[in-house]
DSSP file (Angstrom, degrees, kcal/mol; ACC not computed):
  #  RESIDUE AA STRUCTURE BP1 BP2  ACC     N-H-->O    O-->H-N    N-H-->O    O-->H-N    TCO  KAPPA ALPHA  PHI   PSI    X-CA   Y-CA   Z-CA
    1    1 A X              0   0    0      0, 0.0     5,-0.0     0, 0.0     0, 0.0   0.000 360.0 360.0 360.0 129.0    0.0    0.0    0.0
    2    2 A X        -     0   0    0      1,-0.1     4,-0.4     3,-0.0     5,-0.1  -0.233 360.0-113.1 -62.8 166.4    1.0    3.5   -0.5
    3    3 A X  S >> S+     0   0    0      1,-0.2     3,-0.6     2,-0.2     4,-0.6   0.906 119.1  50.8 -59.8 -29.0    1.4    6.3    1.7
    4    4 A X  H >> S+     0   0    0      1,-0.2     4,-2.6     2,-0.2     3,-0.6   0.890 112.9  40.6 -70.4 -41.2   -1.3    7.9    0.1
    5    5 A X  H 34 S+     0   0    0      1,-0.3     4,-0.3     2,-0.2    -1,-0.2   0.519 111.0  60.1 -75.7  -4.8   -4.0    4.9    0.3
    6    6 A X  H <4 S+     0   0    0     -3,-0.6    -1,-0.3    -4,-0.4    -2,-0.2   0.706 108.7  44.6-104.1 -17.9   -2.8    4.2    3.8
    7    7 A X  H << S+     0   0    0     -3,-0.6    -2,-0.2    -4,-0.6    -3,-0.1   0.809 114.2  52.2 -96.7 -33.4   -3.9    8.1    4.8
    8    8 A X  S  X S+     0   0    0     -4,-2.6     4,-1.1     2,-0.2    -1,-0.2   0.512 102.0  49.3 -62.5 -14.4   -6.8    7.7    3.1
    9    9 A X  H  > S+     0   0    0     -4,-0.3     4,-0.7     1,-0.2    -2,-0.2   0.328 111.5  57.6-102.9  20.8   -8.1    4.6    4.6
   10   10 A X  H  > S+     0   0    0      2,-0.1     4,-0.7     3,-0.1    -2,-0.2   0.458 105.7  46.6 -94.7  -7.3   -7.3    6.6    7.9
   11   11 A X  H  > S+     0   0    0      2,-0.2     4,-2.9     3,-0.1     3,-0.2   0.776 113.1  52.1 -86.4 -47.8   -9.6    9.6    7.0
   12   12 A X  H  X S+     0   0    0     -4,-1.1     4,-1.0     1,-0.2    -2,-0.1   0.927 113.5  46.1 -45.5 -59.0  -12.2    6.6    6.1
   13   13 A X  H  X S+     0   0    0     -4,-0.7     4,-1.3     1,-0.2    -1,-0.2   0.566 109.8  48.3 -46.0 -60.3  -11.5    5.4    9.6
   14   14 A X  H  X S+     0   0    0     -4,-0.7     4,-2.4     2,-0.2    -1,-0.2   0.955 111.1  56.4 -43.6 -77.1  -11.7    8.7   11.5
   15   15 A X  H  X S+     0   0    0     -4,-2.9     4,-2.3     1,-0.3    -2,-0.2   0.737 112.9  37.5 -33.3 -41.0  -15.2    9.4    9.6
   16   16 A X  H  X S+     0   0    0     -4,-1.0     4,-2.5     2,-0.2     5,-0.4   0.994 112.0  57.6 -83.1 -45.3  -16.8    6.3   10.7
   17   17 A X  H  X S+     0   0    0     -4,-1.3     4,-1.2     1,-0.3    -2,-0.2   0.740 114.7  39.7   1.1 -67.2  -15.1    6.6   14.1
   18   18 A X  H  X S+     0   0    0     -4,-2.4     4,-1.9     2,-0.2    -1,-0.3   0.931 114.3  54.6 -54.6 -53.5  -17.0   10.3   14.4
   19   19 A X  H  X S+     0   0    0     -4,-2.3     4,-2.9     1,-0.2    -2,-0.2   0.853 109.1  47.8 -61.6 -33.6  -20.2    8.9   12.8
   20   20 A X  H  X S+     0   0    0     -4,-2.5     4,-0.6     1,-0.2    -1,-0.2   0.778 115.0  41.8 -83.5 -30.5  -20.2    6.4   15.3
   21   21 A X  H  X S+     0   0    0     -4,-1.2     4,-3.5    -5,-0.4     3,-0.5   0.900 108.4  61.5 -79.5 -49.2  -19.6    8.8   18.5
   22   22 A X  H  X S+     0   0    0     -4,-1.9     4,-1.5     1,-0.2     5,-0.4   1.000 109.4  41.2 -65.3 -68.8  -22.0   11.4   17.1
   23   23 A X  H  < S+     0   0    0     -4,-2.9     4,-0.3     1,-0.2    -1,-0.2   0.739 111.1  53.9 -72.3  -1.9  -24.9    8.7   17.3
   24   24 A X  H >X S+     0   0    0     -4,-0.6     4,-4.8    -3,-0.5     3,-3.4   0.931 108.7  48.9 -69.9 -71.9  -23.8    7.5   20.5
   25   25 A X  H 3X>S+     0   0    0     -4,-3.5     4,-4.3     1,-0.2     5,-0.5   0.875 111.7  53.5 -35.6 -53.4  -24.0   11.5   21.7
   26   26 A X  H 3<5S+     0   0    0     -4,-1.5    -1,-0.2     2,-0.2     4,-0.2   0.718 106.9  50.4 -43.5 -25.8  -27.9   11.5   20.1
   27   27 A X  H <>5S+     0   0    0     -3,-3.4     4,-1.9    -5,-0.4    -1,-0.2   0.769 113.3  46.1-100.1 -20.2  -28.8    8.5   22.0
   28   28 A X  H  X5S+     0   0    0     -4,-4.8     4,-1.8     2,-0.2    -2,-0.2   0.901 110.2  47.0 -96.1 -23.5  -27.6   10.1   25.2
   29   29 A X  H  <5S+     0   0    0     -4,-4.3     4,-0.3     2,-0.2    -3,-0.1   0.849 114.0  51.8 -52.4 -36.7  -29.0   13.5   25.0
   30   30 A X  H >4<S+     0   0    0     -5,-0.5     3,-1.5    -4,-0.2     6,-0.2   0.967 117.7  43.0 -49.3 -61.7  -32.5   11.4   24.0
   31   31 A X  H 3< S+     0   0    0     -4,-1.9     6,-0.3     1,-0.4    -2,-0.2   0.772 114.7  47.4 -62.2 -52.9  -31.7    9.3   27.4
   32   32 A X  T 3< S+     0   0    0     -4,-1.8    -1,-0.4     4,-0.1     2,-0.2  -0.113  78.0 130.6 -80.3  12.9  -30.8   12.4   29.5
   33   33 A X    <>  -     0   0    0     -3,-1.5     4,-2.5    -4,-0.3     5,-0.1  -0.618  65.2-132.9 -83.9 126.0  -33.7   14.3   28.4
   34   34 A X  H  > S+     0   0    0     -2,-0.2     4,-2.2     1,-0.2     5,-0.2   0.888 114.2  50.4 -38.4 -44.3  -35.7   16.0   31.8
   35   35 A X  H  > S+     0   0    0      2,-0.2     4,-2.2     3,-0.2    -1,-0.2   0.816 113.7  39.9 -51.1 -47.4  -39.0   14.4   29.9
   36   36 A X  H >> S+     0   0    0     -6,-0.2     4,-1.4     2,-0.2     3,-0.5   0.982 115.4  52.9 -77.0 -69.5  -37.3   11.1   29.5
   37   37 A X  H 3X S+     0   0    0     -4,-2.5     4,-2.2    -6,-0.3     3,-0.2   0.700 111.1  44.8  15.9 -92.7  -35.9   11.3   33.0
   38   38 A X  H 3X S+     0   0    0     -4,-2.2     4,-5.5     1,-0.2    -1,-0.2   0.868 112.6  62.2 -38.6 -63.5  -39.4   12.0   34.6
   39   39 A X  H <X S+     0   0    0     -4,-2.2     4,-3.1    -3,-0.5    -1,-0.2   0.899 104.3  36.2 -31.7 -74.3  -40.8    9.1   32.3
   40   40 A X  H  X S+     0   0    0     -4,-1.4     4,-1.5    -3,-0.2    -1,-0.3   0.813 115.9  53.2 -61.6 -38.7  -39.2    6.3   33.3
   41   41 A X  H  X S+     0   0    0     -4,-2.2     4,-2.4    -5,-0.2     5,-0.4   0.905 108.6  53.4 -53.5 -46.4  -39.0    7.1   37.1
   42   42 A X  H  X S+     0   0    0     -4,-5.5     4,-2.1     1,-0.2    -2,-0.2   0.977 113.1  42.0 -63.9 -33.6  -42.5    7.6   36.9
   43   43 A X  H  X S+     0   0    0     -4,-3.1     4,-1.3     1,-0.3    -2,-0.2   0.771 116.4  46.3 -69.1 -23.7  -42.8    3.7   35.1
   44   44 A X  H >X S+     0   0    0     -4,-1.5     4,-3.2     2,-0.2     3,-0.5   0.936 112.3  51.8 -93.9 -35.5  -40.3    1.9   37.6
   45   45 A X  H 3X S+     0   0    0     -4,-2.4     4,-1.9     1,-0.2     5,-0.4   0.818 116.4  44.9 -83.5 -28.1  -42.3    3.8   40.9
   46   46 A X  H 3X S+     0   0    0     -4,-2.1     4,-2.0    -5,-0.4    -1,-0.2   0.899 118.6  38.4 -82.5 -23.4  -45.5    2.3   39.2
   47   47 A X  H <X S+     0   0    0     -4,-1.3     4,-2.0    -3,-0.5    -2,-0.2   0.920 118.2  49.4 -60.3 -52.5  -44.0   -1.0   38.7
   48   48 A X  H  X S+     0   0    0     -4,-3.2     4,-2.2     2,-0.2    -2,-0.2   0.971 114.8  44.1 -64.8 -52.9  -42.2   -0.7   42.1
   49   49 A X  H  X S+     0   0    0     -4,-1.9     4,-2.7    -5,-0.3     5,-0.3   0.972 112.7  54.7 -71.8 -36.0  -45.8    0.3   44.0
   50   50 A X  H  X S+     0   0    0     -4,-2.0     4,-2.1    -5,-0.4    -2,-0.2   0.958 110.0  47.9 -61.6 -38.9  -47.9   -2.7   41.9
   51   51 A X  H  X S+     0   0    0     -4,-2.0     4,-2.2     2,-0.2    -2,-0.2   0.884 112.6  44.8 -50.8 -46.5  -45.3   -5.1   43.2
   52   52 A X  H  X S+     0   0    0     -4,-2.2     4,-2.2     2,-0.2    -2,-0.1   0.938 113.0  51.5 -35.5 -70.0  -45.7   -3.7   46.9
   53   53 A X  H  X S+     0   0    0     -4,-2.7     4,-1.2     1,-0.2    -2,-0.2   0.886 112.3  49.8 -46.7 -44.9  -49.8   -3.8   46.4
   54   54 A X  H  X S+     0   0    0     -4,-2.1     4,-1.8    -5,-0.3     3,-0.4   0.924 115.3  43.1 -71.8 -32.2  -49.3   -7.8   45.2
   55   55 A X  H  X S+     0   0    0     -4,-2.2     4,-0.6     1,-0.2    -1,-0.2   0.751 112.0  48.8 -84.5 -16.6  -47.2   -8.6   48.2
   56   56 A X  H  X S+     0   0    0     -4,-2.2     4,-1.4    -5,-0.2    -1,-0.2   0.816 112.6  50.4 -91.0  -9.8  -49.0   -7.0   50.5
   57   57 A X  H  X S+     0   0    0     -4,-1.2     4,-2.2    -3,-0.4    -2,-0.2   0.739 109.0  49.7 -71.6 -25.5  -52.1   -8.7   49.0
   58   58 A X  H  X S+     0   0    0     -4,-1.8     4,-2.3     2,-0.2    -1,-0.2   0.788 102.8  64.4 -70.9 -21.3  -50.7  -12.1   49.1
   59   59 A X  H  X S+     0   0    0     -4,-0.6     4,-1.3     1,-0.2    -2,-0.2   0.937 109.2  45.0 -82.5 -41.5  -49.7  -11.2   52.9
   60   60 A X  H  < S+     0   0    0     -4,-1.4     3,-0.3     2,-0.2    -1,-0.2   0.866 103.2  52.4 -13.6 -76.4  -53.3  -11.1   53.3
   61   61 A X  H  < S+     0   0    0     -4,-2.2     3,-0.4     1,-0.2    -2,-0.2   0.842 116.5  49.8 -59.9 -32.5  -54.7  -14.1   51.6
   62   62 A X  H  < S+     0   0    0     -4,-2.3    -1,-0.2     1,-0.2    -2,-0.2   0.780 128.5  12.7-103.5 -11.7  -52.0  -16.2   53.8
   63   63 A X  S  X S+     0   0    0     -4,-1.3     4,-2.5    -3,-0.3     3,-0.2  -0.178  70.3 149.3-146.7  80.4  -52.8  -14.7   57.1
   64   64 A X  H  > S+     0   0    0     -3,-0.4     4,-2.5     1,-0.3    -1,-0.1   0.662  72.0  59.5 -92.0  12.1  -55.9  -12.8   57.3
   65   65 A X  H  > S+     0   0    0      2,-0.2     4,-3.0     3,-0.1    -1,-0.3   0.959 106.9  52.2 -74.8 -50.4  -57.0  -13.3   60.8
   66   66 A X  H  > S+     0   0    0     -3,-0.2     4,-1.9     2,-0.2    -2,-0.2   0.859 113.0  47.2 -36.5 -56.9  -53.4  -11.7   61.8
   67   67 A X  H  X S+     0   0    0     -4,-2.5     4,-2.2     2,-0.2    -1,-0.2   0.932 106.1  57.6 -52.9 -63.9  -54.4   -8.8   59.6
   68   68 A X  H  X S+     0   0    0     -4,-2.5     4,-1.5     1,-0.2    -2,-0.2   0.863 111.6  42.0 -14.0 -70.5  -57.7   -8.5   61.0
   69   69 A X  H >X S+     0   0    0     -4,-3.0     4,-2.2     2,-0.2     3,-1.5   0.915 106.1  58.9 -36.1 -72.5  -56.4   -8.0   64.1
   70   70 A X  H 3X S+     0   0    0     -4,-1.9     4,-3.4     1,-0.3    -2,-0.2   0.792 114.5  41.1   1.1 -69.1  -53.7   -5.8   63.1
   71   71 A X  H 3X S+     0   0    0     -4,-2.2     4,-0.6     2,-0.2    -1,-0.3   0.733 107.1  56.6 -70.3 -26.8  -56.5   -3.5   61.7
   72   72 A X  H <X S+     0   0    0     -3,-1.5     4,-3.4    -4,-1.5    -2,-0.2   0.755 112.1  45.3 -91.9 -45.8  -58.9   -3.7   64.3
   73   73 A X  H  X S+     0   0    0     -4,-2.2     4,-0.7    -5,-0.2    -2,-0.2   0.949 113.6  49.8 -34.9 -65.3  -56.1   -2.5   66.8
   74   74 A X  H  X S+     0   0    0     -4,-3.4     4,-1.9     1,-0.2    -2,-0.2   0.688 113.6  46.5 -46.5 -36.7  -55.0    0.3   64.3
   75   75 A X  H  X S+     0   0    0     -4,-0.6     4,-2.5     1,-0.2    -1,-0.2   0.951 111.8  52.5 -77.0 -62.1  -58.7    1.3   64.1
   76   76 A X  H  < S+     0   0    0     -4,-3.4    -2,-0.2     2,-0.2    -1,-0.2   0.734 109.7  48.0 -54.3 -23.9  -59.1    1.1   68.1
   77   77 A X  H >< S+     0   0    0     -4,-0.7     3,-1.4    -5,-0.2    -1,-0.2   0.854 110.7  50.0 -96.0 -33.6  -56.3    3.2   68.7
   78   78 A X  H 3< S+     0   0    0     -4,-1.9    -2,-0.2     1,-0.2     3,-0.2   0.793 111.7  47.5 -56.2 -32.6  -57.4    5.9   66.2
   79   79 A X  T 3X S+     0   0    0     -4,-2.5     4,-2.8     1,-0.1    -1,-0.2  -0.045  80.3 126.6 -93.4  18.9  -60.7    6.1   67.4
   80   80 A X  H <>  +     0   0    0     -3,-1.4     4,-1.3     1,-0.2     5,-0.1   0.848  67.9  46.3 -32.3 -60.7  -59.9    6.4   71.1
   81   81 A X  H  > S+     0   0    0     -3,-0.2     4,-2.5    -4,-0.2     3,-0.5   0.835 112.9  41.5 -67.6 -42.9  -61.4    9.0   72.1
   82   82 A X  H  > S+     0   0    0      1,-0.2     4,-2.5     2,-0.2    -1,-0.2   0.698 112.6  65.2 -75.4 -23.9  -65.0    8.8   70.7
   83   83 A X  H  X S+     0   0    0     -4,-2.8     4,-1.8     2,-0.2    -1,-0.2   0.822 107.3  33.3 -29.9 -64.0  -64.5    5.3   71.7
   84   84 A X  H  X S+     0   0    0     -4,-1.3     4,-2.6    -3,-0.5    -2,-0.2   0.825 110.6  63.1 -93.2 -25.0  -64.3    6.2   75.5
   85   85 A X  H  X S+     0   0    0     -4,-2.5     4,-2.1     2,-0.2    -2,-0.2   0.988 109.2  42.9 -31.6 -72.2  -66.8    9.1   75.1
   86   86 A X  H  X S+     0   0    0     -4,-2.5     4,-0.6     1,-0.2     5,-0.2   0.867 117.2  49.0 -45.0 -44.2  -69.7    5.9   73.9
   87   87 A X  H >X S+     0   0    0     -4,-1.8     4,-3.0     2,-0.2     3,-2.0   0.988 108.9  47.2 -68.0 -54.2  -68.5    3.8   76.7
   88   88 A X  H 3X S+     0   0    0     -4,-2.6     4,-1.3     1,-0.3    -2,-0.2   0.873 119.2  44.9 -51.9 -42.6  -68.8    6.7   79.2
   89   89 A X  H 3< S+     0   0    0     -4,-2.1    -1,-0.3    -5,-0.2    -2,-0.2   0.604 113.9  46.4 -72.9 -11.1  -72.4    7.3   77.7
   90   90 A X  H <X S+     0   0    0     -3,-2.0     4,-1.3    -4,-0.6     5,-0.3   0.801 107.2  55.4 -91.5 -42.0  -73.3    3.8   77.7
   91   91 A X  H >X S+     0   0    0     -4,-3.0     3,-2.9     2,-0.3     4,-1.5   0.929 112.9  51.1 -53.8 -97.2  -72.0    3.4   81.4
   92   92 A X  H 3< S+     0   0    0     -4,-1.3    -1,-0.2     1,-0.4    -2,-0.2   0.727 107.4  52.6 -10.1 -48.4  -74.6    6.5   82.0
   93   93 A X  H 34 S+     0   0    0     -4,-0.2    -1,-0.4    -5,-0.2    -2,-0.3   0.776 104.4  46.2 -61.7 -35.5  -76.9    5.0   80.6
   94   94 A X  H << S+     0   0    0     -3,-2.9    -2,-0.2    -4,-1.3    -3,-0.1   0.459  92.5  89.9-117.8 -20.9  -77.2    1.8   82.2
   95   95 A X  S  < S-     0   0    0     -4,-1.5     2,-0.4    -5,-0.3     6,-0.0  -0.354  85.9 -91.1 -77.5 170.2  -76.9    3.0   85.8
   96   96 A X    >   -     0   0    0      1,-0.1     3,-1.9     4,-0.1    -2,-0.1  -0.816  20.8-120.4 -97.4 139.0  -80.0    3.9   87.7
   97   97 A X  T 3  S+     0   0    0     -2,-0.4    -1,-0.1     1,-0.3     4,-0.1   0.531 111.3  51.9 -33.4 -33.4  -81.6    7.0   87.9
   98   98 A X  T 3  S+     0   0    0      2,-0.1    -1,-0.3     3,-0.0     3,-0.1   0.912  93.5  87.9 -80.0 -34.8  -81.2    7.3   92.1
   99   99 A X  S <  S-     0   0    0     -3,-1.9     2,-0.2     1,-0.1    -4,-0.0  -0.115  93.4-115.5 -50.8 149.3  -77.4    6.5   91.7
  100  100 A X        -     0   0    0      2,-0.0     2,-0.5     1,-0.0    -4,-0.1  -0.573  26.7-111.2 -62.6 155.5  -75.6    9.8   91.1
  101  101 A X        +     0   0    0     -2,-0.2     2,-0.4    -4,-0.1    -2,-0.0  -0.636  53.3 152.9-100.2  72.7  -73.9   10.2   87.8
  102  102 A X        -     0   0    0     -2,-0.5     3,-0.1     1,-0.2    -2,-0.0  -0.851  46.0 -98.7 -89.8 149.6  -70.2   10.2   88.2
  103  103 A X        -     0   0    0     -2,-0.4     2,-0.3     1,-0.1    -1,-0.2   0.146  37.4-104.5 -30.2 151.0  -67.6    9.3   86.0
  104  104 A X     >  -     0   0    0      1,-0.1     4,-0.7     3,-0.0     3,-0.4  -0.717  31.4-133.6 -67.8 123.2  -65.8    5.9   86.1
  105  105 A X  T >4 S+     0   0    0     -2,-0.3     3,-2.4     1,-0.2    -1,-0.1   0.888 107.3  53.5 -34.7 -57.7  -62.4    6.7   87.8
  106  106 A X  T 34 S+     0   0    0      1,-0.4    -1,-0.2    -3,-0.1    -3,-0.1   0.771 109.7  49.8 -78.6 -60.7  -60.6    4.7   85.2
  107  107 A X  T 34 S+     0   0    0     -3,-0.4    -1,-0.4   -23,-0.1    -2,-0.2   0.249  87.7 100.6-115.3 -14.9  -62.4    6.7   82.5
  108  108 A X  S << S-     0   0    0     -3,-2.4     2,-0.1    -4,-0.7     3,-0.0  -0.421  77.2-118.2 -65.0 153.1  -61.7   10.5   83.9
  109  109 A X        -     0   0    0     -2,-0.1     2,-0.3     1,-0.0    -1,-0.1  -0.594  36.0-122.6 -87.9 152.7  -59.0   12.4   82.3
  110  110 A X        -     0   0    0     -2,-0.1     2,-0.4     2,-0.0    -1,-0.0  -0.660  20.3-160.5 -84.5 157.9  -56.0   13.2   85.2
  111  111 A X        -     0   0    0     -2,-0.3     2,-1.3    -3,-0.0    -3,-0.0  -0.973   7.9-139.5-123.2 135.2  -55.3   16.3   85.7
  112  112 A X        -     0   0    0     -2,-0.4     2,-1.1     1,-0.0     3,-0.1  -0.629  24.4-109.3 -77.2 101.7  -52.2   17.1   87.3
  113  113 A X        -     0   0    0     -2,-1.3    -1,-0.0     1,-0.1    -2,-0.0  -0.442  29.6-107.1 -83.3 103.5  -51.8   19.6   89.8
  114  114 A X        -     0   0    0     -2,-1.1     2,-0.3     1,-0.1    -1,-0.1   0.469  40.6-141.1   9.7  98.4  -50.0   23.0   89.1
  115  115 A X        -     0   0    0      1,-0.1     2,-0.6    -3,-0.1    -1,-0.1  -0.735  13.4-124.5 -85.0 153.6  -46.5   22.8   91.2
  116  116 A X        -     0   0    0     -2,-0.3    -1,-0.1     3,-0.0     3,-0.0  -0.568  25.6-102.5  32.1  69.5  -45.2   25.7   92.9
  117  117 A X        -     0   0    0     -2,-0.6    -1,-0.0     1,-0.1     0, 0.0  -0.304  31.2-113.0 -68.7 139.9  -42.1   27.0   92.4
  118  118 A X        -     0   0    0      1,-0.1     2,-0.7    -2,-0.0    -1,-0.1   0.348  34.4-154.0 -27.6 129.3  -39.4   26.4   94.8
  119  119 A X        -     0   0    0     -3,-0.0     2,-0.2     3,-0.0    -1,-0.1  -0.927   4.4-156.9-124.8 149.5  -38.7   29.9   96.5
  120  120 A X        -     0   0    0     -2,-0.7     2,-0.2     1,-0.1     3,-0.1  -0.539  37.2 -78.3 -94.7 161.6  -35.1   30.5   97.9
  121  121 A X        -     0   0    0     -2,-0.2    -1,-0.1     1,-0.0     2,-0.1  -0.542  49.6-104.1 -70.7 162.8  -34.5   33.1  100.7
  122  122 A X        -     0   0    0     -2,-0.2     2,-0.4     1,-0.1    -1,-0.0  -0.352  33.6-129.7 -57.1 157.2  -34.2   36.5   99.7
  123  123 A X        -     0   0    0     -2,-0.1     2,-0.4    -3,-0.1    -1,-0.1  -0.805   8.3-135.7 -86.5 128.5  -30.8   37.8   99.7
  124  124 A X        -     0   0    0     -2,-0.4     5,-0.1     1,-0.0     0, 0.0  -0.822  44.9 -99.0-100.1 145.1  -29.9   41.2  101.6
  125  125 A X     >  -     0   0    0     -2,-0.4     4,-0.7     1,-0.1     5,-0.2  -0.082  21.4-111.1 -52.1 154.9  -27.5   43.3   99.0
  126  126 A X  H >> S+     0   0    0      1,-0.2     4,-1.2     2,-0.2     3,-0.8   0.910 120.4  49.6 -62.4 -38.5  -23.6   43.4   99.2
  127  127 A X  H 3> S+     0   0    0      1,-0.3     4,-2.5     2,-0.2     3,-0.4   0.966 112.8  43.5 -73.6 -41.0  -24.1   47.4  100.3
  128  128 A X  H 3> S+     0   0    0      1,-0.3     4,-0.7     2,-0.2    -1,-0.3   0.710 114.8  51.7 -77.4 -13.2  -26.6   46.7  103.0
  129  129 A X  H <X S+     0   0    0     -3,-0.8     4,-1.4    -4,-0.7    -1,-0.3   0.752 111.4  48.9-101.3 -19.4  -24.4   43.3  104.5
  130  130 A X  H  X S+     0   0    0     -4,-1.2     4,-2.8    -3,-0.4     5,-0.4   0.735 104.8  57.7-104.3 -36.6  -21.4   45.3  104.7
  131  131 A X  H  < S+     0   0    0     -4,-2.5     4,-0.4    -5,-0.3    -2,-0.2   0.865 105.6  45.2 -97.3   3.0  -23.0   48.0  106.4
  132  132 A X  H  X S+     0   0    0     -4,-0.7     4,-1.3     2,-0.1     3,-0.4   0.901 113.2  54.7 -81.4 -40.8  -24.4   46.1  109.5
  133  133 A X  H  < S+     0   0    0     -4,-1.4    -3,-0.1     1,-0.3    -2,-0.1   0.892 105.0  49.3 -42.4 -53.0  -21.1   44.5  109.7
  134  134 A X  T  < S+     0   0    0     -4,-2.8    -1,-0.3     1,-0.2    -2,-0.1   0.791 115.3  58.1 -53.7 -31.5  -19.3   47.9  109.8
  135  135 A X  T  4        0   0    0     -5,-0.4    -2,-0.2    -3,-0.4    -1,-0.2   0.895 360.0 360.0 -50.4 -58.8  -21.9   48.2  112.3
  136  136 A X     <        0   0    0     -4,-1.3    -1,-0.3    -3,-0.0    -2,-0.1   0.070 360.0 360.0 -72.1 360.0  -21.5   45.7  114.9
């Protein structure tokens, strides 16, 4: 081969070389696009939350007394209050009319009684201790 055919199939070389880097760059600006970004996170977080939903349904179907439970707890502790309200009105209810109507201890709110602060003695001032001293 000549030098000349050896320089030209290094220009050939180069060209494709470029061509081949240039469509590389086009398919990472496509990929890097905010839109494309956005896209695909949103499709793996929907994939990722239908997988979640199936396992947590299966966790179900295999123990749903557990669950039950589970829920009935969640429910009971969210609904405390209107909870001990019904009971406190059913408890009212059911007693007899001569009884007086106080709360069930167990079923009164505490209240906590307002401390005191601590008082120290007063202090007599540096001018006033020094002049009874001078005094005496």
């Amino acid at each position: 081969m000549s030098e000349t055919a050896k320089i030209l199939a290094a220009q050939i070389e180069v060209e494709r070389t470029r061509a081949a880097l240039m469509e590389t760059v086009r398919e990472l600006q496509k990929r890097l696009q905010p839109k494309t970004l956005a896209s695909e996170a949103w499709e793996k977080a929907k994939e990722k939350g239908a997988d979640l939903a199936e396992d947590a349904v299966d966790a179900v179907k295999s123990r749903p007394v557990a669950v039950g439970g589970v829920v009935a707890a969640l429910t009971m502790f969210l609904a405390r209050e209107p909870i001990k309200d019904a009971a406190v009105k059913l408890y009212d209810a059911m007693t007899s009319k001569e009884e007086p109507k106080a709360k069930a201890a167990a079923l009164k709110p505490r209240k906590t009684p307002a401390r005191a602060p601590a008082r120290r003695p007063a202090r007599k001032p540096v001018a006033a201790a020094r002049k009874t001293e001078k005094a005496t």
